[in-house]
C-alpha positions as CSV (number, residue, x, y, z in Angstrom):
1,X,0.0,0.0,0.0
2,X,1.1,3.8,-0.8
3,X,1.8,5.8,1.7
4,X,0.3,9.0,1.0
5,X,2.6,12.3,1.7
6,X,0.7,15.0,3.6
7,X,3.0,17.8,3.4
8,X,1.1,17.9,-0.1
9,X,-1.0,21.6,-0.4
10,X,-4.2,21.8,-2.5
11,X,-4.2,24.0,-4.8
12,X,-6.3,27.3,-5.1
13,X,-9.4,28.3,-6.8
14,X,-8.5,30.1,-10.3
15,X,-9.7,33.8,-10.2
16,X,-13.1,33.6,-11.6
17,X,-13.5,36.6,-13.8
18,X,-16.8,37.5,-14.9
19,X,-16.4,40.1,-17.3
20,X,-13.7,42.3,-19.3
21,X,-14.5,45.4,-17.2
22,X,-13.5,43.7,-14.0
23,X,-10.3,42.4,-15.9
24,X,-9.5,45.4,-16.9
25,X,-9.5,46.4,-12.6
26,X,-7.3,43.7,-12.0
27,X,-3.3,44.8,-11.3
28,X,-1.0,44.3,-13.9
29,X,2.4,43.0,-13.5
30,X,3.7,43.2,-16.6
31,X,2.3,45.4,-19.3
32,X,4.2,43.6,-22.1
33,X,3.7,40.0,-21.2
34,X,1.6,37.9,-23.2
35,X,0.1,34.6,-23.0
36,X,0.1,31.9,-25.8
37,X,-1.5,28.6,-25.6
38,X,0.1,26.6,-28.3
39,X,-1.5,23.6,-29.7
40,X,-0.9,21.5,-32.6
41,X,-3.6,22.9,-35.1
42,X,-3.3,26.6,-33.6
43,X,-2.1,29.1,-31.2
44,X,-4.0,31.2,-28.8
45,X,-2.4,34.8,-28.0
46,X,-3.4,37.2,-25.6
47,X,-1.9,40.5,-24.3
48,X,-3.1,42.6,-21.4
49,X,-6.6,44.0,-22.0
50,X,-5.1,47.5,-20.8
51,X,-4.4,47.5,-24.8
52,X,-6.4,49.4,-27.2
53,X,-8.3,47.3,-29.8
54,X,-7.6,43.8,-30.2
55,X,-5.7,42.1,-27.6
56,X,-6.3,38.3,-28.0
57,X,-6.1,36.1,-31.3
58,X,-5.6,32.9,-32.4
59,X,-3.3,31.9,-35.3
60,X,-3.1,28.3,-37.4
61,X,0.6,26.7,-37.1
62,X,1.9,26.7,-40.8
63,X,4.8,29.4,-40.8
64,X,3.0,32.4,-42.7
65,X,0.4,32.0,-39.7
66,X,3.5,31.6,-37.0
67,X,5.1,34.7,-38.9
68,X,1.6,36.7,-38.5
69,X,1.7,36.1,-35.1
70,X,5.3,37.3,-34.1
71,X,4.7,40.0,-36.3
72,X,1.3,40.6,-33.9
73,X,3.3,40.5,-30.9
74,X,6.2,42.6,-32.1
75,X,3.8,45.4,-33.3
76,X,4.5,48.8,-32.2
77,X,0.6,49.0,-30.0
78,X,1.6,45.7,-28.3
79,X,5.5,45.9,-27.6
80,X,5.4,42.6,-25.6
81,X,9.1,41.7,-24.7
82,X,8.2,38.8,-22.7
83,X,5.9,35.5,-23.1
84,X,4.5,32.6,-20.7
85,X,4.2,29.8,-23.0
86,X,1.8,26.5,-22.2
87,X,2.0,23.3,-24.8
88,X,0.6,20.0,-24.7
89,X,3.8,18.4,-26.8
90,X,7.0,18.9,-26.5
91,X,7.1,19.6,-31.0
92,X,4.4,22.1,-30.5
93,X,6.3,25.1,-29.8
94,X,9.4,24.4,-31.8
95,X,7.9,25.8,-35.2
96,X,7.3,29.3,-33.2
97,X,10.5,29.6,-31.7
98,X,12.1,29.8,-34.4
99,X,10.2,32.2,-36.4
100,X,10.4,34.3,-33.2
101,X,14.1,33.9,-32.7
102,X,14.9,34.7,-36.4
């Protein structure tokens, strides 16, 4: 039988956010972060909301699409300089990082 280890801390509730006006009251860290989601058929972006106009996409993964994207993030309204990046597979984000990096 498994001993089970108590030391072990459950985790928090996400933040339950009900609308874009109370995201746009929430604190922001980082002003030029973005998030992307990257899956094998496409990519989900977002940047903070305290942007004017569009601040989330989603992008397909061929490399005009990728390019798009980085060219998105890079754009003078956006400025991001830094990105948290979630994948399912390892080979899902290797197509983007190197359009970004080049």
């Amino acid at each position: 039988m498994r001993k089970q280890n108590k030391s072990r801390t459950t985790p928090t509730q996400p933040c339950r956010i009900k609308s874009v006006a109370e995201l746009k009251n929430q604190a922001v860290v980082n002003p030029h972060a973005a998030g992307l989601d990257i899956g094998s058929r496409e990519t989900w972006t977002a940047a903070s909301p305290h942007h004017d106009g569009e601040t989330a996409r989603y992008f397909a993964t061929f490399t005009p699409d990728l390019e798009a994207l980085a060219d998105w993030l890079l754009s003078n309204r956006l400025r991001i300089t830094s990105c948290f990046l979630d994948w399912t597979n390892l080979g899902d984000w290797s197509n983007l990082g190197h359009v970004i990096s080049s």
